[in-house]
N, C-alpha and C positions, 0 to 999 in steps of 0.2 A: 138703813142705819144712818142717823147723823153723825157728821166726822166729828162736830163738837163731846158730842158725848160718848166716843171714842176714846176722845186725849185725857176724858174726865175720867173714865176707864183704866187706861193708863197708868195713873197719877196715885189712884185709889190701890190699882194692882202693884206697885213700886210701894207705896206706904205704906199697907195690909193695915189703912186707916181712916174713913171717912174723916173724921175730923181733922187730923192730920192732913189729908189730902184739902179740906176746905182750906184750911187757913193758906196753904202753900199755891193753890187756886183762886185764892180772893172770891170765892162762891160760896154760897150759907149750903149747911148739910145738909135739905131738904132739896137745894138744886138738885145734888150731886147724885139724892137716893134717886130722885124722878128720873134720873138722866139713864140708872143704872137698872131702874124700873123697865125703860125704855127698849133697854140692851135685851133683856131675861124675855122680855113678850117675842124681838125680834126673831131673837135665839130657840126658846120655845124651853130654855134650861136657865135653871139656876148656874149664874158665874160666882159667886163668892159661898162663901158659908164661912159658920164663927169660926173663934180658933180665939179662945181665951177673951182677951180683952180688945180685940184687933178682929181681922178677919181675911181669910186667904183663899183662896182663886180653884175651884173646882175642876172636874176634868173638863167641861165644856168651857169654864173661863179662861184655862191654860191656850185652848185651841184658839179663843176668841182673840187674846195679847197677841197671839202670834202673827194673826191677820191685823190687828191694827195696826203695829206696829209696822206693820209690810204697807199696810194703805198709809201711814203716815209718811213713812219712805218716799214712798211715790207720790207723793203733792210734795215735798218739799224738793225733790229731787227735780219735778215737771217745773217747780218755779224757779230753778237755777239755771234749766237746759234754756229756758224761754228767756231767763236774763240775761243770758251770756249770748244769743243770737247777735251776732255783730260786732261780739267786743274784742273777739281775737286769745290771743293771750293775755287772758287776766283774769283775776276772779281771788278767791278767797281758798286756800288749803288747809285742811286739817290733818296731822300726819300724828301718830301714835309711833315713837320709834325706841327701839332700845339702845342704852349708852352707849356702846362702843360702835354700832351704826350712826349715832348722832353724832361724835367726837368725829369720824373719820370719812365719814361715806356723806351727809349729809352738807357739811359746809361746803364742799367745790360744788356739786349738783346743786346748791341755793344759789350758790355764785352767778354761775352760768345760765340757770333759770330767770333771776332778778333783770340778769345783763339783757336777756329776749325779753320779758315781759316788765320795766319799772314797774308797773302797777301791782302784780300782783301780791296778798299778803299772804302770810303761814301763821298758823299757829301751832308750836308743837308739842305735843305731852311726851316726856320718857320718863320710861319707867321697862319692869320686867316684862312682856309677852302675856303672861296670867293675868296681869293688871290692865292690862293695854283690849285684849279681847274686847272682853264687855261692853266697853263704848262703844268699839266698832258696831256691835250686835246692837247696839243701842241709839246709833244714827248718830252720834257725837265725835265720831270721825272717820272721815273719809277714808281713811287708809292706814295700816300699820306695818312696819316696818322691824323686824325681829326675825328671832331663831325660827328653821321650818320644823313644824311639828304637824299633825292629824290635820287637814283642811276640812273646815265644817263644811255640812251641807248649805247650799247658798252664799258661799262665801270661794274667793278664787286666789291663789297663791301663781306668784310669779318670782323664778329663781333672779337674785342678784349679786349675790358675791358668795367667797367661801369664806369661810377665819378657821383660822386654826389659836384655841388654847391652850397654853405649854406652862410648865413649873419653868417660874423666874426668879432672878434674885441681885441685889448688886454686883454687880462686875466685879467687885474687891471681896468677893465672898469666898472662905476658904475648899466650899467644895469646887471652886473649878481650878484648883489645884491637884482634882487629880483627874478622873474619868467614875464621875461616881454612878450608884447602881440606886434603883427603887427602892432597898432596904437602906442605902445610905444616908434619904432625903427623912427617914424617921425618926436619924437622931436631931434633929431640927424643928424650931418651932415656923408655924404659919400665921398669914393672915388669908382670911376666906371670908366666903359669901356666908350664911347663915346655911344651915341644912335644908334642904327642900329648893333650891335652886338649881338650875338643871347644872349649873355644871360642879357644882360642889360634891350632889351626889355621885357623878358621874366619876369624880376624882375619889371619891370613899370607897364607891362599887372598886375602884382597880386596886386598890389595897388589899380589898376583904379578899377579890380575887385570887391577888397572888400569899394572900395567910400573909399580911403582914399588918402593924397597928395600924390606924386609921391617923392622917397627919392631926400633929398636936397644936391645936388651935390657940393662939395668944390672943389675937385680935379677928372677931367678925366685925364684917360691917357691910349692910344695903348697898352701902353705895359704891360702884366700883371703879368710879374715878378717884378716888382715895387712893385705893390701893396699888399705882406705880410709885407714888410718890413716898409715900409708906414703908415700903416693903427697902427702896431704895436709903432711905435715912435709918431704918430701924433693924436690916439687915435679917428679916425675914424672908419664906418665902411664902409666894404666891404661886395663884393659876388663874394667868391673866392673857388679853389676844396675842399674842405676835404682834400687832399694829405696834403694841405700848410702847415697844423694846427701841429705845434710843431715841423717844419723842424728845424734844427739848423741853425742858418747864414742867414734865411731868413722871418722873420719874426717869432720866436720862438718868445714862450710866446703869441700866440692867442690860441681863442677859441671860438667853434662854439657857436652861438646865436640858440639851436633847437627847431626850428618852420616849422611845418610840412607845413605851407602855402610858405614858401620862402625855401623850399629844393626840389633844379632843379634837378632832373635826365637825366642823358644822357650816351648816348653809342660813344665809341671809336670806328672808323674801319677802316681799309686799305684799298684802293679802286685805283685801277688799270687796264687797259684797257684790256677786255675780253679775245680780240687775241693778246694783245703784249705779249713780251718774255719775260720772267723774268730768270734769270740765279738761278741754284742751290744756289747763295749766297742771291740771293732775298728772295727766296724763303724761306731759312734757317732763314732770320731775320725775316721773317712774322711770322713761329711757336714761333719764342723763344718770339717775341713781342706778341702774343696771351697767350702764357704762365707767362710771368708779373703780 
């Protein structure tokens, strides 16, 4: 099989669109058919079949993405090992991380990494764990950095810290005038994550748990660096890290609500494709990021 008409492969199975794939290729769509011609003789099966106005990837085409993408891996990955021969600490990182790992866990590890390697650069995407995946799966970054959940097959998870999240609220908030209980935080409004976020639901589930309403939402919002700052002026509550609580600048002046029913435990971990390549500089932010 040619690798070129592999990536054309690729491009086509990501699109579910010759044409689409041409233009996004700079190749006329007779390239792309010959190239996919190529693939089906190889193979001895059909990889696509229609699907409306488009066209999507058969059981032997699913099989075949899986191996490309593994041989693409491995040439880009062979030409990083072979360029970094010599260079020590340095090279290029791509780290997928979630916000409150990037706000706290992330800056000193850059620090200290930078101070050994000047040269080396980062690039970092945050965002939630569910969004963060796929790329990894997709070769567009070297490593991600989030909550532990199910370690996929070919992929390798390494523990780094723990967080704990608690119901917060301004320090001047009148429930911590007295020692209040899980039915007391109901008569109160929230601000939260949207539903479907692990820890939103995680906070819903211990409601329904103990038969009591589910907290009453003022303000959602994605994004969760919002939310000390927020909660802090606006005299809501939250369920936000333990980190937050007393940061300057960001929501300074809260304080945990501690209630052993609403304090989520969770684990940090880095999780990276078993046989991909990580360069000495990768490698170097993982300990110092384990050491945080």
């Amino acid at each position: 099989m040619d690798f070129r008409d592999l990536r054309y492969f690729e491009t086509i199975a990501e699109l579910q669109h010759v044409g689409r794939a041409a233009e996004k290729l700079h190749r006329t769509q007779p390239a792309l058919t010959s190239a996919i011609r190529r693939l089906e003789e190889d193979c001895g099966f059909p990889v696509f079949e229609r699907a409306g106005r488009g066209i999507r990837l058969t059981a032997a085409g699913q099989v075949l993405l899986k191996w490309a993408q593994r041989v693409r891996f491995d040439m880009e990955d062979a030409k990083l090992e072979i360029a970094a021969i010599g260079c020590g600490l340095a090279g290029h990182i791509r780290i997928g991380i979630v916000p409150t790992a990037a706000q706290f866990l992330l800056p000193a590890a850059a620090r200290q990494l930078l101070q050994e390697g000047p040269d080396i650069t980062l690039r970092t995407v945050v965002g939630l764990v569910d969004k963060l995946k796929p790329l990894l799966d997709q070769g567009e970054l070297d490593m991600v950095v989030g909550t532990e959940t199910h370690t996929e097959p070919g992929m390798v998870s390494r523990r780094l810290a723990e967080d704990a999240i608690v119901v917060a609220a301004s320090a001047k908030h009148e429930l911590f005038r007295g020692k209040p209980t899980l039915k007391d935080l109901t008569k109160y409004r929230w601000a939260l994550q949207p539903p479907g976020a692990p820890s939103r639901d995680w906070l819903d589930h211990t409601f329904d748990r103990c038969r009591l309403p589910r907290p009453d939402v003022q303000v959602e919002s994605t994004m969760l660096i919002m939310l000390p700052t927020l909660i802090a002026e606006t005299g809501l509550l939250s369920f936000i890290s333990r980190h937050h609580l007393g940061v300057k600048g960001s929501g300074s002046g809260l304080k945990e609500i501690p209630l052993k029913e609403t304090t989520m435990l969770r684990r940090l971990v880095v999780t990276y494709r078993e046989k991909g390549y990580l360069s000495a500089a990768a490698l170097r932010l993982i300990d110092l990021l384990a050491q945080g």
